[in-house]
C-alpha positions as a printed NumPy array, in Angstrom:
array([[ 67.929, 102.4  , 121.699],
       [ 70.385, 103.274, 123.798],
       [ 74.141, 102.997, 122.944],
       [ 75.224, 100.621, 125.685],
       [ 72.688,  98.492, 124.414],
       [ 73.61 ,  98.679, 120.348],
       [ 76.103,  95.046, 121.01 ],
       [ 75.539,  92.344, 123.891],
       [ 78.77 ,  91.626, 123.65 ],
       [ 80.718,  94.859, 125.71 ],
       [ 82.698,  96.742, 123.093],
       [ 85.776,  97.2  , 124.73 ],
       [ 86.393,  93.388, 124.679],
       [ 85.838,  93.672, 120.5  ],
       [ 89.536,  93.643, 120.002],
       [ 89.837,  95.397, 116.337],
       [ 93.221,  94.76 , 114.658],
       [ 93.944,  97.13 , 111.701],
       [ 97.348,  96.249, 109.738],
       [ 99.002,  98.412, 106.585],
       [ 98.829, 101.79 , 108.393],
       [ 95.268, 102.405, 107.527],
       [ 93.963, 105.729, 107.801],
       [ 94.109, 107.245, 111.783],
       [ 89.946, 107.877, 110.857],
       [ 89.298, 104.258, 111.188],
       [ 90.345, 103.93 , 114.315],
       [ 88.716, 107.25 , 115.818],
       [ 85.473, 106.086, 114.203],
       [ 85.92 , 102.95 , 115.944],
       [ 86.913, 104.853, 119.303],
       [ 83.698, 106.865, 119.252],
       [ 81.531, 104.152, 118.442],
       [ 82.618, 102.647, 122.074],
       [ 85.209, 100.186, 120.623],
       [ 88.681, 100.817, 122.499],
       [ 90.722,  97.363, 121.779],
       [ 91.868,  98.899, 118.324],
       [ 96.109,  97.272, 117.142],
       [ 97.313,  99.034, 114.762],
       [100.194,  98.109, 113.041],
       [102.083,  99.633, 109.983],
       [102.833,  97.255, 108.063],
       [101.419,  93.619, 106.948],
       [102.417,  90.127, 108.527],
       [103.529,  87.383, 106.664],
       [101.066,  84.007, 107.423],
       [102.891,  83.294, 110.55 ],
       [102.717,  86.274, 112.619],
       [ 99.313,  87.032, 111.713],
       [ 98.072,  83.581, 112.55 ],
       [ 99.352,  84.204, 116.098],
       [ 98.059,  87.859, 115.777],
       [ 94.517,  86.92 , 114.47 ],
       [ 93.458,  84.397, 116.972],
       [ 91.384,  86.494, 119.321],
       [ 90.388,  89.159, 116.547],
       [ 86.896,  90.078, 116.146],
       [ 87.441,  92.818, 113.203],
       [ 90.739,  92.807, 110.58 ],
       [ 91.076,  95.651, 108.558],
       [ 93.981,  95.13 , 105.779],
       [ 95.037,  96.559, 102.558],
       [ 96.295,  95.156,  99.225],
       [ 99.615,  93.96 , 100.783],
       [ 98.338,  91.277, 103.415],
       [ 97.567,  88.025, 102.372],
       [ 94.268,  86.017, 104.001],
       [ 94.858,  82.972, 103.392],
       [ 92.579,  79.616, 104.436],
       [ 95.165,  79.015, 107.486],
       [ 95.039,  82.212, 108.133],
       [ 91.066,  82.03 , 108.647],
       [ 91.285,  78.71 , 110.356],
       [ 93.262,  80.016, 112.655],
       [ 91.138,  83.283, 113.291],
       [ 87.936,  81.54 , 115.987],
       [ 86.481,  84.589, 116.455],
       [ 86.756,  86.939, 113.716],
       [ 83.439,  88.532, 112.479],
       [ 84.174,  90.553, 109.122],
       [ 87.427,  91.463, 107.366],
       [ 87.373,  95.122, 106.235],
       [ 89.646,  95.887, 103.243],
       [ 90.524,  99.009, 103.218],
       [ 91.264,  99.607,  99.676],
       [ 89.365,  98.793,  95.843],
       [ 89.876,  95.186,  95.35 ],
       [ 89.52 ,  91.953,  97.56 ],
       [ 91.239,  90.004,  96.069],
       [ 94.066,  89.425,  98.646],
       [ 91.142,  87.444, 100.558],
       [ 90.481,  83.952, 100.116],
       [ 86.999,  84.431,  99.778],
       [ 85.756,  81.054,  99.401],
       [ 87.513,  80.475, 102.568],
       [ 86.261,  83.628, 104.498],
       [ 82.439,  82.175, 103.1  ],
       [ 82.717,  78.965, 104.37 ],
       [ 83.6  ,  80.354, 107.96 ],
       [ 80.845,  82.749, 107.368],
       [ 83.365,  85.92 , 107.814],
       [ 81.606,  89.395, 106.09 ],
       [ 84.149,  91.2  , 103.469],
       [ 83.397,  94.727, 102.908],
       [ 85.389,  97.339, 100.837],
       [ 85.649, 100.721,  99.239],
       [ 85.028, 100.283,  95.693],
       [ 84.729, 104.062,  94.897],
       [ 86.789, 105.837,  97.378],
       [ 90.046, 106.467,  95.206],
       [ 88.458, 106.728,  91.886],
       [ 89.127, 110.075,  91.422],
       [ 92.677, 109.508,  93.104],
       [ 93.907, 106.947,  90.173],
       [ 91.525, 109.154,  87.191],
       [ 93.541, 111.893,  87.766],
       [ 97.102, 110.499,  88.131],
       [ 96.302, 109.005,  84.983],
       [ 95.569, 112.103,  82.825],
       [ 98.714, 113.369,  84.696],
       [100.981, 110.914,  83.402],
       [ 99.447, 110.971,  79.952],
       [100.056, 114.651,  79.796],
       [103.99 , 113.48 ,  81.192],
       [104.389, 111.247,  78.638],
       [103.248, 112.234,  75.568],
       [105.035, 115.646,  76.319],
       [108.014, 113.668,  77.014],
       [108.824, 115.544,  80.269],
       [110.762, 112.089,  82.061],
       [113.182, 112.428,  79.373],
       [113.365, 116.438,  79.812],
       [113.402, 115.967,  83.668],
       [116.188, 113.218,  83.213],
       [118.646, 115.47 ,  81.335],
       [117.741, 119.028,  83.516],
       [118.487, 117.07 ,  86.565],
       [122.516, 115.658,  84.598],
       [123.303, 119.543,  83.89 ],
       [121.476, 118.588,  79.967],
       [119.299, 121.276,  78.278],
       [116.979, 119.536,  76.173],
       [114.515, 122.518,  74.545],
       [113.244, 120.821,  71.935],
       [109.35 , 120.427,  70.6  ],
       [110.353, 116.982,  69.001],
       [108.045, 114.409,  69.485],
       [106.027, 115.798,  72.194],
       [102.289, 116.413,  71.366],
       [ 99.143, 117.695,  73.1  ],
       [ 96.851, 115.033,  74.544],
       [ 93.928, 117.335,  72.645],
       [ 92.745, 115.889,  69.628],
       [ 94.608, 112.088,  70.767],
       [ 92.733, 108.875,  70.65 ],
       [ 92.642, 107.228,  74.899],
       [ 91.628, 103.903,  74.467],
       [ 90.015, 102.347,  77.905],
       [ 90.36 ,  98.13 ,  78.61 ],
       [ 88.128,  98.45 ,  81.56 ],
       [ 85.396, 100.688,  81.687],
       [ 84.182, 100.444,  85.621],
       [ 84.287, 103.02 ,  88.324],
       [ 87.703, 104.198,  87.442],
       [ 87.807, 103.62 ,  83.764],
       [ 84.854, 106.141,  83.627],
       [ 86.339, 109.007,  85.428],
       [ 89.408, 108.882,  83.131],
       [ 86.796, 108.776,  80.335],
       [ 85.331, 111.957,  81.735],
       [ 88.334, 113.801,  82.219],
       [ 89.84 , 112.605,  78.763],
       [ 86.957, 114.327,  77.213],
       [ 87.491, 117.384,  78.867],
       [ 91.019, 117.763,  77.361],
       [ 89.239, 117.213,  73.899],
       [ 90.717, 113.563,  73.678],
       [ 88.504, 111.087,  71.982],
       [ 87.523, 108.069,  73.777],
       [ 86.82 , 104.565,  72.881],
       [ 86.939, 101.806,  75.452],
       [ 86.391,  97.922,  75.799],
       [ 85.115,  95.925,  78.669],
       [ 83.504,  92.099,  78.943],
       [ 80.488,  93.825,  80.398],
       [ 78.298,  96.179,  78.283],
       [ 78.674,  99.521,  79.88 ],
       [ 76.455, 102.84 ,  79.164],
       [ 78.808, 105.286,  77.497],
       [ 79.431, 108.655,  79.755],
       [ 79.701, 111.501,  77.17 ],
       [ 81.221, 110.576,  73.596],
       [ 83.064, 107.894,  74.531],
       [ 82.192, 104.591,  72.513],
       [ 82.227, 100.82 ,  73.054],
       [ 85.219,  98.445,  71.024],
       [ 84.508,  94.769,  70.666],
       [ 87.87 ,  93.681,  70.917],
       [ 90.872,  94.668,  72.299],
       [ 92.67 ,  94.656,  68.966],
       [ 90.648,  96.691,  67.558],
       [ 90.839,  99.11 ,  70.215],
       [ 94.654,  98.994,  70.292],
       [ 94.601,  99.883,  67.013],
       [ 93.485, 102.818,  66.926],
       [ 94.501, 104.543,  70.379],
       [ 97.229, 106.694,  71.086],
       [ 97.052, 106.208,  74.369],
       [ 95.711, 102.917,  76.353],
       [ 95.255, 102.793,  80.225],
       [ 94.077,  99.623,  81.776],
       [ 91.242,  99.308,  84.723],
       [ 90.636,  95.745,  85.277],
       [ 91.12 ,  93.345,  88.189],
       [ 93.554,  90.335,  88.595],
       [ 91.439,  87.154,  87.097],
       [ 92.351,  84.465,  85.349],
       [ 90.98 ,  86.281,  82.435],
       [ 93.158,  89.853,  82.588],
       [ 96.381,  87.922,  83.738],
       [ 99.   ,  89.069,  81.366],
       [ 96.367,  90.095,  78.773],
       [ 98.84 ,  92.827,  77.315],
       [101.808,  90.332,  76.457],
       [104.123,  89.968,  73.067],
       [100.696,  89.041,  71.373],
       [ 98.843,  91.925,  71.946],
       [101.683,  94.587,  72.195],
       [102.7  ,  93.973,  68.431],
       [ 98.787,  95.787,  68.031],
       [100.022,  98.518,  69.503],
       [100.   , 102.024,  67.155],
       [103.545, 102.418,  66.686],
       [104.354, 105.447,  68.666],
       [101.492, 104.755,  70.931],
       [101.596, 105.076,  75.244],
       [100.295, 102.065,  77.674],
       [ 99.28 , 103.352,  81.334],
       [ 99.013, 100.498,  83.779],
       [ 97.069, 101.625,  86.814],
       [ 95.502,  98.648,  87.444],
       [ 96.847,  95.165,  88.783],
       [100.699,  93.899,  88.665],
       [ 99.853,  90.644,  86.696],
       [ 98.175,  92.3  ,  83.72 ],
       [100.755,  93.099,  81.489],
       [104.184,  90.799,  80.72 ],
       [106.808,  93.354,  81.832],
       [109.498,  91.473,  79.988],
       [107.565,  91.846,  76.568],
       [106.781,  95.192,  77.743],
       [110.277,  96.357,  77.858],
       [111.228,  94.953,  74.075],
       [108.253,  96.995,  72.673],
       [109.223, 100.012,  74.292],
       [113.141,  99.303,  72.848],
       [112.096,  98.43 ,  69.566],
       [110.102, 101.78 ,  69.475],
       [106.745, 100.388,  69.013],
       [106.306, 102.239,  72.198],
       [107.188, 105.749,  73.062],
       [106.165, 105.059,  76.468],
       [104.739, 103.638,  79.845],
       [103.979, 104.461,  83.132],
       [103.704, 101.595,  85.451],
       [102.496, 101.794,  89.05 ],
       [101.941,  97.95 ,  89.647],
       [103.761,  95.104,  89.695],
       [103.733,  90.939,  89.7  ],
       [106.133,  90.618,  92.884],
       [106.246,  94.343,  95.258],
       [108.656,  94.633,  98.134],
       [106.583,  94.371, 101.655],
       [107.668,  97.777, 103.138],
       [109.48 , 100.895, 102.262],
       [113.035, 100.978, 101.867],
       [113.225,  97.536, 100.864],
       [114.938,  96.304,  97.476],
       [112.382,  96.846,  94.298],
       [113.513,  95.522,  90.584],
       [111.651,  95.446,  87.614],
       [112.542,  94.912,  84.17 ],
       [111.195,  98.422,  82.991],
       [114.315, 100.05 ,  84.896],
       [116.104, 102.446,  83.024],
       [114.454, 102.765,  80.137],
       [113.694, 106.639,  78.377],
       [109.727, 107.773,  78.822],
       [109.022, 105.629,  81.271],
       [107.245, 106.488,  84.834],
       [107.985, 103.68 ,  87.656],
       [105.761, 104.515,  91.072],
       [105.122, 102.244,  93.834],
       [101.829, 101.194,  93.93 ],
       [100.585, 104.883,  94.491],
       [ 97.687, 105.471,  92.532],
       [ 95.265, 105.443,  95.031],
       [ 97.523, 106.95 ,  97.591],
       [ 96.19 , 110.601,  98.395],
       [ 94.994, 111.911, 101.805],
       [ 91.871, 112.513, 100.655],
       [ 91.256, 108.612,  99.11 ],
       [ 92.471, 107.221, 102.651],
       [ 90.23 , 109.501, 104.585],
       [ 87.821, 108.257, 102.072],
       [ 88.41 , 104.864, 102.692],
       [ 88.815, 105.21 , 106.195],
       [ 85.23 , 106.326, 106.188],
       [ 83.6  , 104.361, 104.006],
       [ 85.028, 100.653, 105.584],
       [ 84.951, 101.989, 108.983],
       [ 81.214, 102.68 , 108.967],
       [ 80.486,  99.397, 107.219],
       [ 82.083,  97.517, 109.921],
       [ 80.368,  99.021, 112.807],
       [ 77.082,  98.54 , 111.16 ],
       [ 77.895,  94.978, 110.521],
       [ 78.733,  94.855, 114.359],
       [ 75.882,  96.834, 115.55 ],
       [ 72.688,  96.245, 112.929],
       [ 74.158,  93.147, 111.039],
       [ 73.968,  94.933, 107.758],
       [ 76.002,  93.538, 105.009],
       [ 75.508,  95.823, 102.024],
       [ 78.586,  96.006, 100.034],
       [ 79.422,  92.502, 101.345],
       [ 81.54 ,  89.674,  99.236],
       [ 80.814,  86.939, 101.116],
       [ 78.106,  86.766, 103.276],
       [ 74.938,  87.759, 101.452],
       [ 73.795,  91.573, 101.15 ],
       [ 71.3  ,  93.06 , 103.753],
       [ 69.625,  95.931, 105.232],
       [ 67.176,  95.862, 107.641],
       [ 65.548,  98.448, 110.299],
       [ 65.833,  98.341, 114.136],
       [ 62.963,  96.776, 116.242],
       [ 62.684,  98.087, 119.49 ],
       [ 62.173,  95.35 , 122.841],
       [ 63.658,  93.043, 120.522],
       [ 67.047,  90.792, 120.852],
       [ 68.501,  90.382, 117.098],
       [ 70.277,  87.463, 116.682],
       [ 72.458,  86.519, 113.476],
       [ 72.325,  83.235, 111.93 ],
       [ 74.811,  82.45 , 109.275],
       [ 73.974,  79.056, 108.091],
       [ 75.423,  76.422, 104.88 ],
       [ 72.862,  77.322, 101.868],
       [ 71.022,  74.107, 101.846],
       [ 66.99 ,  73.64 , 101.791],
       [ 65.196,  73.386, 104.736],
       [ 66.957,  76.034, 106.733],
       [ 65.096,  78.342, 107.25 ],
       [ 62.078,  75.538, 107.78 ],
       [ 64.065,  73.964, 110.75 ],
       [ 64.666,  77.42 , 112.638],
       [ 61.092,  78.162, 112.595],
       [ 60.214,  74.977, 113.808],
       [ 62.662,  74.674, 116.615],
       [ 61.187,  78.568, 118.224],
       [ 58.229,  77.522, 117.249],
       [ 58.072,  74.615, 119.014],
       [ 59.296,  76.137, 122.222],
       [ 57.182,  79.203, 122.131],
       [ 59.823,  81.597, 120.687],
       [ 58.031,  84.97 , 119.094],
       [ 59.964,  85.696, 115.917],
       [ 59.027,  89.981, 115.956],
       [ 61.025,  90.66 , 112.714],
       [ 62.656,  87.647, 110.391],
       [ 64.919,  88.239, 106.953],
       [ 67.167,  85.687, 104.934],
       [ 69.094,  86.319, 102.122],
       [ 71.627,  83.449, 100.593],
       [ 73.602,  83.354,  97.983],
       [ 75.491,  80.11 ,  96.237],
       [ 77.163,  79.031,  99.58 ],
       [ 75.878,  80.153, 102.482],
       [ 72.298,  81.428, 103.837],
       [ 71.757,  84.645, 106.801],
       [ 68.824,  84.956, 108.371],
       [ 68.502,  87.754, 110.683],
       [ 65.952,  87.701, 113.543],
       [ 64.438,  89.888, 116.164],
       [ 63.34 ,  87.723, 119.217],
       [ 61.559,  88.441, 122.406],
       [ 64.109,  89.905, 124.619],
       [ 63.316,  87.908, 127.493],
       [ 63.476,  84.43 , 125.572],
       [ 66.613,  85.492, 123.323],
       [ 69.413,  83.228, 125.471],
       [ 67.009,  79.98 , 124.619],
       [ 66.649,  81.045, 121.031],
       [ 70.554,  81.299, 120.367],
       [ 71.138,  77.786, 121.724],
       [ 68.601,  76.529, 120.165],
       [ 70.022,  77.597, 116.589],
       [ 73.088,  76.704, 117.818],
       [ 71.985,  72.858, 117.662],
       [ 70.965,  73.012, 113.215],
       [ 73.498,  71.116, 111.625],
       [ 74.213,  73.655, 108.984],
       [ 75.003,  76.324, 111.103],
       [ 78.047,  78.12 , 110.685],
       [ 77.857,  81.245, 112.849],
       [ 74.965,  82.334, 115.328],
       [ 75.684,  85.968, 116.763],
       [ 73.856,  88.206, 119.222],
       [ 73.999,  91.809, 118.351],
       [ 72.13 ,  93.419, 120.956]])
């Protein structure tokens, strides 16, 4: 098939609007895929400026910092798929984006060895004590002294969240001859020694070291507050890697002054500043041992090429094919091309009978179906289908016209 013919829609009027500075790949792998109309803009846009911005968008790719909110999504008529070019989603409103039948891709694995290793890094920092060492060096202070720092060898690294990320620290733990013991809601397999908790109590008390790998729920929001830091080995390290809202900062800070702590590094926070240079304040200012960094784990040239990449591709073969593998909202599939076919998209409100009506309606006006799939999930159905070219135009208006239609799309 040739490439002029991969969308029936002309790519240069796919206008592509990529916010948060994404990685310069993106937009060359959109540029040699045919699609010229790429904005890119550095930073994100609070609701009102992006509502304006998003109105005759086709593709958004954001990271963690832009918000997509329902108005945000009403407002955005002709957007196709939101790509998020980072680890979580959860900045989407992904009920919202179902219900308007907008594909959310991601890169769940593109920084995990970005954040693994930072983490080791810091627990080597910390539990060496080198913030404190740096601190003084840098005031004119010469601080040679062997009291309490440690090797991480032989030290207990407990894991609360033993996905993607949580297992790379695992393996590189073990490779400093740390012992590992992790907990997580989900029953994992083990990689190497490490071994399963069934609380997080138990697991905080008996690790030297704890670094956290979970996503924002309702379930991990401040799940290491005053409760669970009095668990804590006294002497012990907390690494929070993960998501701002997951630890109580403020309870945080009197465990590290009361010396049931000997430190923390911190890279997330419950309230960030929008852009560099702006104002940033947390309670764990100022304190001894303790490693601040903005929201940087995942930041390495070699994670945003990564990214780049990985949500790039996915959105052009959403555009092109109408696969949605890796896809939160609309449901997952991958299908081959059909030659002197049309594929249209039909993104439909998961009821029964669906699928029923669409057959009937080309049926009835003597539409040959070459190639048919469906996949739903809780709220919404997509079927894909590969028409006869010549009666393709009749077919789309004809799905147009069932009720529960949401979305009907001609790819090529």
């Amino acid at each position: 098939m040739s490439d002029k013919n991969k969308t029936s829609y002309p790519k240069e009027k796919i206008n592509i609007l990529l916010l948060e500075n994404i990685s310069d790949l993106a937009v060359q792998n959109f540029k040699k895929a045919g699609y010229s109309s790429v904005k890119k803009i550095t930073g994100a846009l609070p609701e009102e400026e992006l509502i304006k911005e998003i109105k005759n968008t086709h593709l958004l790719g954001i990271r963690s910092k832009s918000q997509i909110t329902p108005a945000v999504l009403n407002a955005a008529q002709k957007l196709q798929a939101i790509g998020c070019f980072c680890i979580g989603v959860n900045q989407v409103n992904l009920k919202e984006a179902t219900a308007h039948g907008v594909t959310v891709f991601n890169a769940p694995y593109s920084n995990t060895r970005s954040v693994a290793e930072l983490v080791i890094g810091l627990a080597v920092m910390l539990i060496r004590r080198i913030p404190d060492k740096n601190k003084a060096a840098h005031e004119g202070r010469w601080m040679k002294d062997a009291k309490g720092s440690y090797e991480l060898r032989g030290k207990t690294l407990g894991i609360i969240g033993y996905g993607n990320i949580g297992a790379q620290v695992s393996v590189l733990a073990e490779a400093f001859g740390m012992k590992v013991i992790f907990y997580d809601i989900v029953t994992r397999l083990p990689l190497g020694n490490a071994q399963a908790r069934k609380s997080i109590k138990e697991l905080l008390q008996e690790a030297d070291l704890v670094t956290l790998h979970v996503p924002e729920t309702a379930q991990t929001r401040n799940m290491i507050n005053a409760g669970n830091l009095k668990h804590f080995k006294k002497g012990s390290i907390l690494i929070n890697y993960a998501r701002g809202e997951v630890v109580d900062l403020v309870a945080l800070r009197k465990t590290l002054e009361s010396g049931q702590l000997s430190g923390a590094a911190i890279d997330v926070y419950p309230v960030e500043p929008e852009k560099n240079g702006d104002t940033f304040k947390t309670p764990l200012q100022n304190l001894p041992n303790v490693i601040l960094t903005p929201h940087i784990g995942g930041s390495t040239e070699e994670a945003q090429t990564n990214i780049g990449e990985d949500v790039s591709t996915k959105l052009i073969n959403f555009l092109e094919t109408g696969i949605t593998t890796g896809s939160h909202t609309v449901p997952e599939l991958a299908l081959p091309m059909i030659e002197g076919a049309h594929r249209i998209l039909h993104i439909h409100k998961n009821v029964p009978g669906v699928l029923s009506q669409i057959n009937s309606q080309l049926s009835q006006h003597n539409i040959n179906i070459l190639g048919q799939y469906l996949k739903t999930n809780d709220e919404i159905g997509y079927v894909v289908l590969d028409i006869d070219s010549k009666l393709s135009k009749e077919a789309i208006e004809l799905l147009k016209e069932i009720r529960e239609t949401i979305k009907v799309r001609k790819l090529y």
